[in-house]
MIBA-426621 format. One record per residue (C-alpha): x, y, z. Coordinates in pm, 1 decimal. Layout:
        c1        c2        c3
         X         Y         Z
...
//
This chain:
        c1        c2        c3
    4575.7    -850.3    5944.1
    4469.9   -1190.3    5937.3
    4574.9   -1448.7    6275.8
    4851.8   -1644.6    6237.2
    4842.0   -1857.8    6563.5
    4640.7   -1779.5    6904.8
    4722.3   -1910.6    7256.3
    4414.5   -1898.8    7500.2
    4426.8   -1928.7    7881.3
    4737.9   -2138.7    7860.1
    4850.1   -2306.5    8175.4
    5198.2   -2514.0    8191.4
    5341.7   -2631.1    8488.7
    5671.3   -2839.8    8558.7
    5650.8   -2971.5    8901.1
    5611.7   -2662.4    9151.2
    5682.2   -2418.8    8868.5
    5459.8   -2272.2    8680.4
    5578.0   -2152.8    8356.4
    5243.9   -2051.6    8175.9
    4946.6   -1927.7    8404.2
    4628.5   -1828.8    8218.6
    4866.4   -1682.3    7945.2
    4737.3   -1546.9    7645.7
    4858.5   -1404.8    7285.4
    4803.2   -1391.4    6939.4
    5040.5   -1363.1    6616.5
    4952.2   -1175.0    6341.1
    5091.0   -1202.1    5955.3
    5384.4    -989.5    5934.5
    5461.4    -880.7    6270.6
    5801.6    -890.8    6386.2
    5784.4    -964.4    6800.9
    6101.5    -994.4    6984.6
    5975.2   -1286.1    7276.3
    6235.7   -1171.5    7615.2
    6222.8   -1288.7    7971.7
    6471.7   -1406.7    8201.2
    6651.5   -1772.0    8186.8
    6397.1   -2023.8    8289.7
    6112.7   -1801.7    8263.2
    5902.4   -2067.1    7970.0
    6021.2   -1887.6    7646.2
    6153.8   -2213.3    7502.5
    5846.8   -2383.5    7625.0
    5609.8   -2155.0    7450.7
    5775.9   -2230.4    7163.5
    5725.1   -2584.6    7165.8
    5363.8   -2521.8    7277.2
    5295.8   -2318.4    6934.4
    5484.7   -2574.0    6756.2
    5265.8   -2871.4    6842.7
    5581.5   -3022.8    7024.5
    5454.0   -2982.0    7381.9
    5099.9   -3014.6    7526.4
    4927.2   -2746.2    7777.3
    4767.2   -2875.5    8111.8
    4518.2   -2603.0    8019.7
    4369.6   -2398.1    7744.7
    4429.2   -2386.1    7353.8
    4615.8   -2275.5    7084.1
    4395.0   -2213.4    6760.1
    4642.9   -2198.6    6415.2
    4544.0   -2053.3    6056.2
    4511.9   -2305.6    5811.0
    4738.8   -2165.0    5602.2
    5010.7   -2161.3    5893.1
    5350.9   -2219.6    5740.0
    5593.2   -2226.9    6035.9
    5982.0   -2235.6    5985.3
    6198.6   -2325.1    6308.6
    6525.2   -2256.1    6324.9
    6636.3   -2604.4    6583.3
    6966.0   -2614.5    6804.6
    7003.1   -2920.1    6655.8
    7246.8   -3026.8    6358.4
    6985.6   -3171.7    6087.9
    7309.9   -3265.9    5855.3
    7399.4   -3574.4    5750.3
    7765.0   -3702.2    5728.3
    7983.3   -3599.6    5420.3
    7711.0   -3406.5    5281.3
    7797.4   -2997.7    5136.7
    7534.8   -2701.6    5254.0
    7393.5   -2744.4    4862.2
    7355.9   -3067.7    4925.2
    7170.4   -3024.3    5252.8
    6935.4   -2792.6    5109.1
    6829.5   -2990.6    4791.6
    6718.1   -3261.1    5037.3
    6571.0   -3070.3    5329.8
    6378.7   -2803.0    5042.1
    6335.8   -3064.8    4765.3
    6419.0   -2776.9    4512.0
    6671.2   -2768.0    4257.6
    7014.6   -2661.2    4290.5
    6981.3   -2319.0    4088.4
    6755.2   -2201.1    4354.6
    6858.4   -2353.8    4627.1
    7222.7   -2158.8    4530.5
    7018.1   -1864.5    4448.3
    6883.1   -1842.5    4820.2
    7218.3   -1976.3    4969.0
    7352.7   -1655.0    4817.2
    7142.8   -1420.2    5035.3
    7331.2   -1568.5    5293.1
    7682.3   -1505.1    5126.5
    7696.0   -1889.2    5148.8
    7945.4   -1913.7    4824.6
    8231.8   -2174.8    4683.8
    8412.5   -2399.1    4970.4
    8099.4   -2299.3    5205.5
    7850.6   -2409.9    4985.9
    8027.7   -2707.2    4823.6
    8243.9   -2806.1    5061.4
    8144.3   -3060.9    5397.8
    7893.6   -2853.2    5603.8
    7964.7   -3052.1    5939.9
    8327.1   -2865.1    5872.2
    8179.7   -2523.4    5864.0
    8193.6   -2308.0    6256.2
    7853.5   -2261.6    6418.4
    7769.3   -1913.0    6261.4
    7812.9   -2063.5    5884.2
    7592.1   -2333.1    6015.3
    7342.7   -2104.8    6101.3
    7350.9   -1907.7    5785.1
    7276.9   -2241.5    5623.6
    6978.3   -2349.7    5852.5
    6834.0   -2034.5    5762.0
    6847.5   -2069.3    5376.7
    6668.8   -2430.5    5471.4
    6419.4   -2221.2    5598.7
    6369.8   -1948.8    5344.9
    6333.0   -2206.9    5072.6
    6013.0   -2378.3    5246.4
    5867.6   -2014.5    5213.8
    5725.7   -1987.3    5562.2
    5533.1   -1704.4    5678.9
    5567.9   -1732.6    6061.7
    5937.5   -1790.8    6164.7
    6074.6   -1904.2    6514.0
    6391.6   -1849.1    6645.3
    6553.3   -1957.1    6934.5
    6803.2   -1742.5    7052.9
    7006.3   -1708.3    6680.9
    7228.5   -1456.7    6759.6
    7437.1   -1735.5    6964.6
    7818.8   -1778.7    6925.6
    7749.3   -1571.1    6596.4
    8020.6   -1306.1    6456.0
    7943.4    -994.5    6420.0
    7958.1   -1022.8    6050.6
    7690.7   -1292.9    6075.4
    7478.6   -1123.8    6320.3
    7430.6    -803.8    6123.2
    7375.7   -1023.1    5793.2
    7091.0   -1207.1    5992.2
    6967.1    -823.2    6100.5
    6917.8    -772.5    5714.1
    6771.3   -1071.2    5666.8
    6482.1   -1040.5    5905.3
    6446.1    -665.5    5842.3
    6347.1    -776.5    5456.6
    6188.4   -1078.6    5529.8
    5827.9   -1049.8    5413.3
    5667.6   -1240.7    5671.7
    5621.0   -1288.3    6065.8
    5856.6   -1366.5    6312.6
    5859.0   -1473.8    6682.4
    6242.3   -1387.1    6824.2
    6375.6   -1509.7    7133.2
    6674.5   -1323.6    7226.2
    6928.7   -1167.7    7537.7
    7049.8    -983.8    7276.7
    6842.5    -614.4    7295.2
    7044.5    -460.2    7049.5
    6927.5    -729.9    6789.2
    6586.8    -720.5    6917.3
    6565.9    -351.9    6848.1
    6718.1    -402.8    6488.5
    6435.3    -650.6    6431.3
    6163.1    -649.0    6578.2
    5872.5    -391.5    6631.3
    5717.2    -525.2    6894.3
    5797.2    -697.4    7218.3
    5673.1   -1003.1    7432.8
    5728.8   -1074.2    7744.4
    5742.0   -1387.8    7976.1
    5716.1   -1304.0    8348.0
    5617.3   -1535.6    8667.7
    5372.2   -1656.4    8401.2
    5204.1   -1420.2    8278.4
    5252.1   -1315.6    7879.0
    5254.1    -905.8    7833.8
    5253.2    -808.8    7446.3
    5375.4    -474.0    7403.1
    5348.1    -230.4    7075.5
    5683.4    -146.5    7059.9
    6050.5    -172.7    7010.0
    6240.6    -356.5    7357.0
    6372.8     -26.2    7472.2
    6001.5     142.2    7508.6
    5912.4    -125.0    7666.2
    6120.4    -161.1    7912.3
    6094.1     186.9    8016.3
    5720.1     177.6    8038.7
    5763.8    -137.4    8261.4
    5973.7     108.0    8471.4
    5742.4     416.4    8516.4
    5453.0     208.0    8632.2
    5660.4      76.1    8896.5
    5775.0     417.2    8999.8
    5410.1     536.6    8968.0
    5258.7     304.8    9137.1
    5553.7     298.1    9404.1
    5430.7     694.3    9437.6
    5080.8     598.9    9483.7
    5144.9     386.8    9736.2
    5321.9     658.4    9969.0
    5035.5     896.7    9912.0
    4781.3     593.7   10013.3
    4984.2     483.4   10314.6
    4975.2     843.7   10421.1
    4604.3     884.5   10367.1
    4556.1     552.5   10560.5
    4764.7     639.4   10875.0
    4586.4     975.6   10888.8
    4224.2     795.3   10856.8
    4356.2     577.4   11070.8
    4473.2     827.5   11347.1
    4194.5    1006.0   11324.1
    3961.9     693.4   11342.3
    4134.5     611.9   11689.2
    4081.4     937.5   11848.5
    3729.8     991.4   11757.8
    3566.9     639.6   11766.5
    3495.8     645.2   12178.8
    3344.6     952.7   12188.8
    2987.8    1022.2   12108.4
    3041.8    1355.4   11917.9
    3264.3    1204.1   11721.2
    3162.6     823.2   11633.1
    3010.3     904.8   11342.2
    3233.1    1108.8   11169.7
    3517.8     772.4   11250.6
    3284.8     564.6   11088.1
    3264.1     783.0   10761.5
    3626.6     757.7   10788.7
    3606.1     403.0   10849.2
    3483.4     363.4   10531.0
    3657.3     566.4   10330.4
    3988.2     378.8   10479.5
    3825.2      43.9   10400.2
    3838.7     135.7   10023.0
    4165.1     266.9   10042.6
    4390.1     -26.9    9881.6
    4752.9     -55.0    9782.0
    4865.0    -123.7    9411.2
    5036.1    -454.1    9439.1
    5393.3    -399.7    9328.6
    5601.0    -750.9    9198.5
    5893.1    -819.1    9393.7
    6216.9    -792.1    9171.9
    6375.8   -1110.9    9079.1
    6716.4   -1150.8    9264.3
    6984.9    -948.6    9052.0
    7334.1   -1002.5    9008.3
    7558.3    -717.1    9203.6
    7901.9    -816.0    9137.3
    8212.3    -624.7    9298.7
    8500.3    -615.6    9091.8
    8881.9    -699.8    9231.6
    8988.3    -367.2    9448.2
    9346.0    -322.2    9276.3
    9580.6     -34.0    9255.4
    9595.5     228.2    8952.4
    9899.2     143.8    8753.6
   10001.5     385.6    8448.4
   10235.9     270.1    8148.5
   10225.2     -16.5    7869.9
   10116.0    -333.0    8057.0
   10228.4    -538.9    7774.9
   10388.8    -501.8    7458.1
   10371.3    -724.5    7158.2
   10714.3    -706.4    6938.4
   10636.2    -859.0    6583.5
   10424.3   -1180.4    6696.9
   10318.7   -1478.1    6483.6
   10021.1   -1642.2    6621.5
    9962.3   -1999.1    6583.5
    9972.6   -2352.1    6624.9
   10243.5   -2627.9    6484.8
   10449.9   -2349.2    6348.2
   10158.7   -2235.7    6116.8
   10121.3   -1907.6    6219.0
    9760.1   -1727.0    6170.7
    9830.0   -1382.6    6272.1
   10176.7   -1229.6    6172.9
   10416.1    -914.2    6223.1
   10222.3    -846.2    6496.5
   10284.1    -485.2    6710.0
   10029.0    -415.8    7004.5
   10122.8    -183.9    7286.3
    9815.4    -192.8    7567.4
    9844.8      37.3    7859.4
    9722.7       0.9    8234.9
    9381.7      57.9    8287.2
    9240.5     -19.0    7910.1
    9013.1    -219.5    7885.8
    9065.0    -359.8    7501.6
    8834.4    -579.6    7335.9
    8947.8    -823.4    7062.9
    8722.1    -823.1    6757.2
    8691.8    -991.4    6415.4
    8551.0   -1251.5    6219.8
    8518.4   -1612.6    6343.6
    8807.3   -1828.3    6248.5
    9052.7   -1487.5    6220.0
    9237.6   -1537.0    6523.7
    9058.5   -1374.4    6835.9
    9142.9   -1685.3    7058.6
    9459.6   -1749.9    6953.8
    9577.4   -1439.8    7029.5
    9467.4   -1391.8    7392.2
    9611.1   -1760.1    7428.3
    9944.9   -1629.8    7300.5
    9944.5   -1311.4    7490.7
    9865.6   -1509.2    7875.3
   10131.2   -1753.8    7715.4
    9920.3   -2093.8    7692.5
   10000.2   -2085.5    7374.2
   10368.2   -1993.5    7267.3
   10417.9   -1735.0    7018.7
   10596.1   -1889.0    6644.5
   10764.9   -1599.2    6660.3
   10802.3   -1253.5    6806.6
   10810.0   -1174.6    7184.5
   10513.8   -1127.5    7398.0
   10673.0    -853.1    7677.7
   10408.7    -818.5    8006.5
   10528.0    -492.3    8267.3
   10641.2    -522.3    8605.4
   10413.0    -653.3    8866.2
   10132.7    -738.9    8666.6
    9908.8    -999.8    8783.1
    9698.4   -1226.0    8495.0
    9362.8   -1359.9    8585.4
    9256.2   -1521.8    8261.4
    8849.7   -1667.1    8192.4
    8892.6   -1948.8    7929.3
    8657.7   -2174.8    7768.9
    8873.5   -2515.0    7895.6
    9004.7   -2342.9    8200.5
    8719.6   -2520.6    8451.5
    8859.1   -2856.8    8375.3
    9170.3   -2760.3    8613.3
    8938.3   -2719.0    8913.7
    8981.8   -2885.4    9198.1
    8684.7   -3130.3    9249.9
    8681.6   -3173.0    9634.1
    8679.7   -2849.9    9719.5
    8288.7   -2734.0    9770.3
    8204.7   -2380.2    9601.1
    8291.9   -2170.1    9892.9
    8553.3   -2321.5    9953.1
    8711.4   -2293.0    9625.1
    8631.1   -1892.4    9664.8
    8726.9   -1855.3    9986.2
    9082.8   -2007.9    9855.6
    9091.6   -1762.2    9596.6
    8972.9   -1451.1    9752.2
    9247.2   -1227.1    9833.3
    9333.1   -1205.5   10237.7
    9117.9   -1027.4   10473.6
    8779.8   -1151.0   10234.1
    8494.8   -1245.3   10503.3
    8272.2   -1539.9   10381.6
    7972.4   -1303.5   10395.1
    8166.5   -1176.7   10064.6
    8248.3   -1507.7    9906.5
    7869.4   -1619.2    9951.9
    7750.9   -1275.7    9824.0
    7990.7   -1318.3    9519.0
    7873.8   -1692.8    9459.5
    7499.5   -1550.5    9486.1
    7594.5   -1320.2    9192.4
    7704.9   -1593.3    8956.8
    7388.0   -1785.8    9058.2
    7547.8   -2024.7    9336.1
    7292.5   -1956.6    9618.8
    7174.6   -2113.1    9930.4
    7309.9   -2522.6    9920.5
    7472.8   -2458.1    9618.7
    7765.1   -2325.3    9810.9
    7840.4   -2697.5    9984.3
    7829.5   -2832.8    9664.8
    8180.6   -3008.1    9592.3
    8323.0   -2928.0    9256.1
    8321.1   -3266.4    9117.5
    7944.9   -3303.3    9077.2
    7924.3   -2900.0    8906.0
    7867.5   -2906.8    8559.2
    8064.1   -2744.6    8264.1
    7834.6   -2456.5    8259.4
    7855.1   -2465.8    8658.7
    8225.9   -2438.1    8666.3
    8292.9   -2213.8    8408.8
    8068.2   -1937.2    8611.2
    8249.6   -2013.7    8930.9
    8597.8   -1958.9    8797.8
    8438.1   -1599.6    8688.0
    8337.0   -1578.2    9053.1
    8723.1   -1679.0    9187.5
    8850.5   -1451.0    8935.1
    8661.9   -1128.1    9073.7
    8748.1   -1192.1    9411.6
    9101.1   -1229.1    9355.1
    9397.2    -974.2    9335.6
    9480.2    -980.4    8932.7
    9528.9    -601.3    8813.4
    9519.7    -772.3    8488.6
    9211.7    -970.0    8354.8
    9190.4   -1199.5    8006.9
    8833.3   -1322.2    7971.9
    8695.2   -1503.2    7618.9
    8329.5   -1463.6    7545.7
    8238.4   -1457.1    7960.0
    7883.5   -1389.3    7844.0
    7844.2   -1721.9    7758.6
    7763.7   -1889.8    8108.2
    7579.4   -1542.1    8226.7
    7169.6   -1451.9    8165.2
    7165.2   -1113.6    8093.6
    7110.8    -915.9    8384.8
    7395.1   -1137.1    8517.4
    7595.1    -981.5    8197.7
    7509.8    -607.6    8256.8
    7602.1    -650.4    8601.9
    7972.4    -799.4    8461.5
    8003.2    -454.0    8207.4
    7905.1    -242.2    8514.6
    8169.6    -413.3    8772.2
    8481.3    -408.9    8425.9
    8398.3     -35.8    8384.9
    8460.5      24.1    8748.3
    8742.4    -199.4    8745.8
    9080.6       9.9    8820.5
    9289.1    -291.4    8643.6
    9364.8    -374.2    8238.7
    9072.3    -605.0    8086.6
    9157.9    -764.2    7710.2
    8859.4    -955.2    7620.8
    8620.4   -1110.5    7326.3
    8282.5   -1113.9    7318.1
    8027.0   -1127.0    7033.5
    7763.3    -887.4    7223.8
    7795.7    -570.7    7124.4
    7576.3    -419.3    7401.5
    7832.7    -570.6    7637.8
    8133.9    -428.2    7391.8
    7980.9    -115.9    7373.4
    7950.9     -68.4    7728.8
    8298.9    -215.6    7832.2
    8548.6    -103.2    7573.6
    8785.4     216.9    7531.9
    8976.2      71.3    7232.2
    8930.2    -207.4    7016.7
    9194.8    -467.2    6821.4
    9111.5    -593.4    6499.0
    9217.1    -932.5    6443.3
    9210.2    -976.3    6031.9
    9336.6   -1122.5    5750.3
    9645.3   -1244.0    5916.4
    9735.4    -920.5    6120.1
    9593.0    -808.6    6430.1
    9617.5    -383.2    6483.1
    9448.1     -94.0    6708.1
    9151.7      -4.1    6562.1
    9168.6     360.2    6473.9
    8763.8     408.6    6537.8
    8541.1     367.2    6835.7
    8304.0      56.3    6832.4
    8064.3     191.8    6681.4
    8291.9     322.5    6364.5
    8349.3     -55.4    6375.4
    8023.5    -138.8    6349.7
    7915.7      65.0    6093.5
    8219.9     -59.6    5894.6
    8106.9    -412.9    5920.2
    7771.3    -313.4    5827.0
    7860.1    -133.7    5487.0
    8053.6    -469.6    5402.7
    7775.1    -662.9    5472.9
    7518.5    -378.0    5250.3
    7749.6    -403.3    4982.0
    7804.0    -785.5    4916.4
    8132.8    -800.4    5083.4
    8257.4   -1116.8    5293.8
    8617.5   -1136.7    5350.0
    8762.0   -1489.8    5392.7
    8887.0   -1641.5    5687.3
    9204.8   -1728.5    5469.4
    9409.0   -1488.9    5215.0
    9412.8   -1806.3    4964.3
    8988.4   -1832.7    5024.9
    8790.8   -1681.9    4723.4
    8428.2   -1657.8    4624.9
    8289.5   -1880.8    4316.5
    7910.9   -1818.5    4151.7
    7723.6   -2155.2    4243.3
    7539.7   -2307.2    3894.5
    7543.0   -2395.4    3590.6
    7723.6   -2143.9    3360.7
    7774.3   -1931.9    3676.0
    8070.6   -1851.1    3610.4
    8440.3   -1975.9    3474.6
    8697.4   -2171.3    3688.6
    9053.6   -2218.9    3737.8
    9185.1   -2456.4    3486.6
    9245.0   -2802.9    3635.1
    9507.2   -3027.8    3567.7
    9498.3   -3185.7    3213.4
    9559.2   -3529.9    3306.4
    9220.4   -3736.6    3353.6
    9434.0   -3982.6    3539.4
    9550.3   -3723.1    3789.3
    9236.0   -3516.7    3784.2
    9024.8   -3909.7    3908.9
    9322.9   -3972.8    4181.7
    9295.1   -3628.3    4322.3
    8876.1   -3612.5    4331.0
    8919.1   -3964.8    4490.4
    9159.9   -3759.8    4713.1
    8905.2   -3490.4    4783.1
    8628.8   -3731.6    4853.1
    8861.1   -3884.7    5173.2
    8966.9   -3614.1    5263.8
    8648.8   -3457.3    5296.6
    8538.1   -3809.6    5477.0
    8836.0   -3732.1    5796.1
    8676.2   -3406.7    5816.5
    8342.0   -3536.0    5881.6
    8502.2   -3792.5    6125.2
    8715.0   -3579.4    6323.3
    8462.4   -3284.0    6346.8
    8208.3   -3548.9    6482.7
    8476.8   -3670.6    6768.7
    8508.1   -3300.0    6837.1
    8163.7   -3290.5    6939.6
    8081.4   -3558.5    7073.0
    8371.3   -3498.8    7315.4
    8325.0   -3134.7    7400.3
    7975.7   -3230.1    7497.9
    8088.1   -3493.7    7701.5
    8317.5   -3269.4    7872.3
    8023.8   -3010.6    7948.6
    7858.6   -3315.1    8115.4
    8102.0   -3469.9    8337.2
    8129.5   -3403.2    8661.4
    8516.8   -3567.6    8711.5
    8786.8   -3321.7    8638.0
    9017.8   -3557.8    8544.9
    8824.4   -3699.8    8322.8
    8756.8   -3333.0    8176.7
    9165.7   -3255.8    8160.6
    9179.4   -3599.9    7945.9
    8927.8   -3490.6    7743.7
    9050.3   -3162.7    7692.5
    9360.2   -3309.3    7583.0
    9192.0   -3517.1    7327.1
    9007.3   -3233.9    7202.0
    9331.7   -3038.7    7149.1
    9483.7   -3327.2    6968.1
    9170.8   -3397.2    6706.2
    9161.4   -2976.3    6671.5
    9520.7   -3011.8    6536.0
    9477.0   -3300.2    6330.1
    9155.7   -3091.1    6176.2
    9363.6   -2813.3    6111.6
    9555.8   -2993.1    5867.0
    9341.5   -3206.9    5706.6
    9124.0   -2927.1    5675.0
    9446.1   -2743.4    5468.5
    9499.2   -2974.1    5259.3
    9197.4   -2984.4    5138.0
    9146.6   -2650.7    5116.1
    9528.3   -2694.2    4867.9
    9370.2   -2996.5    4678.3
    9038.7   -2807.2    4600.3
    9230.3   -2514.0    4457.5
    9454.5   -2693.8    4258.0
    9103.4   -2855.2    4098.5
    8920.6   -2504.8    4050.6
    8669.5   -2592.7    4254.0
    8688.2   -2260.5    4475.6
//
C-alpha cells in the first residue's frame, strides 16, 4: 500500500503543555484508523497539523502527491437562503444529476434537498457536508468527532457509509461503538506520544491493559529480588568471607531495574444519590398530547413507568424526545391528557437551558454544598466537583464567570448529591469526556431511584437502560424489544432504503430531471407566481430566524451573567416558536405546489 501522509518526530507545544512529543505515524491508502485519546490530549491538533492548518515546532509531515484530503469542518460552510442541492453544485462544481445522485446515498431527498439547508437540524446538516465531500472524490477523509448530536438513524447511515467507502479514513471519536463499526485499526494520543495499533478499539484497549498488569507483576517479582539482594548485600559486605560474594550481588542488583508504569490520568468516580427503594408506577401518562401553542406533536399518549426503571427515550431527531420529558417534569404543559406522578416522588431534572437559573454568586462549592442533602461533609462536595472536572481553585470559582459548558456539568454534580428518587436528564453526555460518561452509566445502574433519559450514545444506552420508549410518528409507546432489538430495527430501515419523516404529511420525491412525476399544482399561473413568490419569503424568515437562533444560543454558552442567559433563553424560546410556524407553513405551501 502506497503512503498517504507521514508525520516524523513531531513536537507541538502550547505553553507548558505538550501535545505532540517526538510523535510519529503514517497513513496508508485505504486504511480505516479510529484516532482516540482523552479531551485535550492534541487529537484536534493533529488534525490541523496533517491538514497544513497548523505548524509543528519540530519535525515534518511528508504528503503523497496525489493526496486528496476531504474534512468534514464544525463549521457551517452554507450560505443564506441557499437548498443542500444548491450547496453542493457550488462547493463540488458538478451538475445537479450527480450531485442528487450522491445526495441520495445520504437519503437526502425532496424538502431536505430542495428546501433551505440552514433550516435542516444538525444531523441532516451533517449528512449534507458529507455528500460535499464524497463528490470531491477524496481518498483520505478526516473527521472530527461526526457522530455528534447525531440520531441514531443518522449515525448508523454514516456506519454504512464509511464501511463502503473505498478509501482511507482518519476518525476521531468518544464514541467506541462507532469506532468498532468503522474502523480496523486504532490510534492513540497519550501524554504525547502517538501509539498505532493493528486493530479494532476493543483489542486495543485490552492489550493496553495486560501490559500494565504484566508489567505491574514484574515489578513485584523485581522488588522482591532487590530486597533479598539487598538483605543479603548488608549482611555479608563487612565480613571478609563474605565481601565478595555481596559484591557479585551488588551487581546483579545494580542491573535489576523497574518497568516504568504511567500514572493513570485522574478518573471520574461519581456516587449516585443514596435514596430509598420504592415499588409501584412512579408516573402514569393518561392519553397525552405533546406540544407547543396547542399543536400537539405526540398524541393519545399511555406510558405507565414504575420505581426503579431506568427508561430511556429514543427516536428520530425532530420526533418528540424533548418535548416529552419537558411535558412529563411539567415545564411544558401537556395540550391534552394528564401527566399523573406517585406519592412522594422527588424530580431532579438535567436540561439543556436549566444552567441559566443558577445562582451566579454562589462559588462551586458552595452551590453543592447548598444542594447536597443534610449530613454531606465538604470532603464529599469537593470529591463530587472533582468528578465533573471542578478541581483544586475551581471550587472558589463564583458561578457568574462559569461558562455554559461549566454550568451545565455542575448542575449534574448538584443533582447527584441531592435527595431526588426520581431523575430526568436530556443527552447528559454532552458536557462529559468519556471516562467521565462511563463513570455516569456505572453510578445510574447503581442508582436505587427511577431515571427517564435521552441520549444518542448507545454504549451509554446500552449500559443504562431496562426498557426503552419509542417516540414516533406522533405517538410515543414501550418498546416491546431490548435495545439492541431496537437497534437492529433501525439498522434494517436504514439497509433497506427506509427513512421515515419527521412529519406524517413529509414524503420522499426523486431529485432530477424526469425523476419522477409530481402532485399537480394549481392551474392558475397567477396563483402558482404569488405562491412561489410566497415560498421564496418564506423560505427567507427561515434563514433569518434560524440565524438569530444561533447566534443567540452561542452567545448564551459564552456569557458568564445569568441574567443575561435567562433573557436569552427567553428569546430563544420565542424565535423557536415563531420557527415552528413559519417553518409549517411552508412545509403547507410547498405541498400544495408539488414540490415534495
Amino acid at each position: 500500500m502506497s503512503v498517504l501522509i507521514q508525520l516524523t518526530d513531531g513536537v507541538k507545544s502550547f505553553g507548558d503543555q505538550m501535545l505532540l512529543d517526538n510523535a510519529s505515524v503514517t497513513l496508508y491508502e485505504n486504511e480505516k484508523v479510529g484516532f482516540i485519546g482523552r479531551n485535550g490530549a492534541g487529537k484536534s491538533t493533529l488534525l490541523r497539523v496533517l491538514l497544513g492548518d497548523e505548524e509543528l515546532d519540530s519535525g515534518s509531515v511528508m504528503r503523497s502527491p496525489n493526496l486528496r484530503i476531504g474534512y468534514l469542518r464544525q463549521h457551517d460552510p452554507f450560505l443564506p437562503e441557499e437548498s443542500a442541492l444548491d450547496f453542493l453544485i457550488r462547493d463540488s462544481g458538478q451538475p445537479d444529476w450527480k450531485c442528487g445522485e450522491v445526495a441520495a446515498e445520504f437519503e437526502l431527498k425532496g424538502l431536505y434537498l430542495n428546501g433551505p439547508v440552514n433550516a435542516l437540524s444538525g444531523g441532516w446538516q451533517t449528512r449534507v457536508k458529507l455528500a460535499a465531500l464524497l463528490l470531491h472524490d477524496p481518498n483520505l477523509l478526516m473527521l472530527d468527532e461526526p457522530t455528534n448530536f447525531l440520531d441514531l438513524r443518522t449515525q448508523i447511515l454514516l456506519e454504512h457509509f464509511l464501511k463502503h467507502f473505498p478509501a482511507a479514513c482518519l476518525i476521531v471519536s468518544h464514541d467506541r461503538e462507532f469506532l468498532t463499526a468503522t474502523c480496523d485499526q486504532t490510534l492513540d494520543v497519550n501524554r504525547g506520544r502517538l501509539t498505532m495499533y493493528n486493530g479494532k478499539i476493543a483489542g486495543y484497549l485490552k492489550q493496553v491493559e495486560e501490559e500494565k498488569v504484566r508489567a505491574e507483576r514484574t515489578n513485584v517479582t523485581v522488588l522482591a529480588k532487590q530486597k533479598q539482594l539487598q538483605r543479603f548485600i548488608d549482611k555479608n559486605k563487612a565480613r571478609a568471607t563474605g565481601a565478595s560474594q555481596a559484591r557479585s550481588k551488588q551487581k546483579q542488583l545494580d542491573r535489576l531495574s523497574l518497568e516504568e508504569i504511567e500514572v493513570d490520568l485522574p478518573r471520574a468516580q461519581i456516587r449516585p444519590p443514596q435514596v430509598e427503594q420504592r415499588q409501584g408506577p412512579a408516573v402514569r401518562c393518561m392519553d397525552v398530547s405533546i406540544g407547543y401553542e396547542g399543536k400537539a406533536v405526540a398524541s393519545g399518549i399511555e406510558l405507565e413507568i414504575e420505581h426503579q426503571q431506568r427508561a430511556a427515550i429514543v427516536g428520530d431527531n425532530g420526533q418528540g424526545k424533548t418535548t416529552l420529558l419537558r411535558t412529563l417534569v411539567d415545564s411544558l404543559k401537556p395540550v391534552e391528557g394528564k401527566v399523573k406522578w406517585g406519592y412522594g416522588c422527588e424530580i431532579g431534572v438535567y436540561a439543556q437551558h436549566v444552567y441559566t437559573t443558577l445562582p451566579p454568586d454562589q462559588t462551586v462549592l458552595e452551590y453543592l454544598e447548598y444542594k447536597a442533602k443534610p449530613g454531606t461533609t465538604t470532603q464529599d462536595c469537593l470529591a463530587c466537583a472533582g468528578s465533573l472536572l471542578f478541581r483544586g481553585g475551581h471550587t472558589k470559582k463564583p458561578i457568574r464567570v462559569l461558562s455554559g459548558g461549566e454550568r451545565a456539568r455542575l448542575c449534574m454534580a448538584g443533582l447527584l448529591l441531592g435527595t431526588y428518587n426520581i431523575l430526568v436528564l436530556d443527552e447528559p453526555g454532552n458536557h462529559l469526556d468519556v471516562e467521565t460518561v462511563e463513570s455516569l452509566a456505572e453510578a445510574l445502574v447503581t442508582y436505587k431511584g427511577t431515571v427517564l433519559f435521552t441520549s444518542h450514545d448507545r454504549h451509554f444506552v446500552r449500559r443504562v437502560a431496562t426498557n426503552i420508549i419509542e417516540v414516533r410518528d406522533g405517538r410515543a409507546r414501550n418498546y416491546v424489544g431490548k435495545y439492541d432489538d431496537y437497534i437492529y430495527y433501525v439498522n434494517k430501515e436504514v439497509e433497506d432504503g427506509e427513512r421515515e419523516r419527521a412529519s406524517s404529511r413529509m414524503t420522499s420525491a426523486p431529485v432530477g430531471k424526469g425523476a419522477g412525476t409530481k402532485v399537480e399544482k394549481p392551474s392558475s399561473g397567477k396563483d402558482i407566481h404569488q405562491q412561489r413568490k410566497t415560498l421564496r419569503n418564506l423560505e427567507k424568515n427561515i434563514a433569518r430566524l434560524d440565524d438569530q437562533r444561533k447566534a443567540l444560543n452561542a452567545e448564551m454558552l459564552n456569557t458568564s451573567d445569568a441574567k443575561k442567559a435567562m433573557t436569552l433563553h427567553t428569546q430563544i424560546e420565542t424565535i423557536a416558536k415563531e420557527l415552528a410556524e413559519v417553518e409549517e407553513r411552508w412545509c403547507e405551501l410547498s405541498q400544495e405546489l408539488g414540490d415534495w
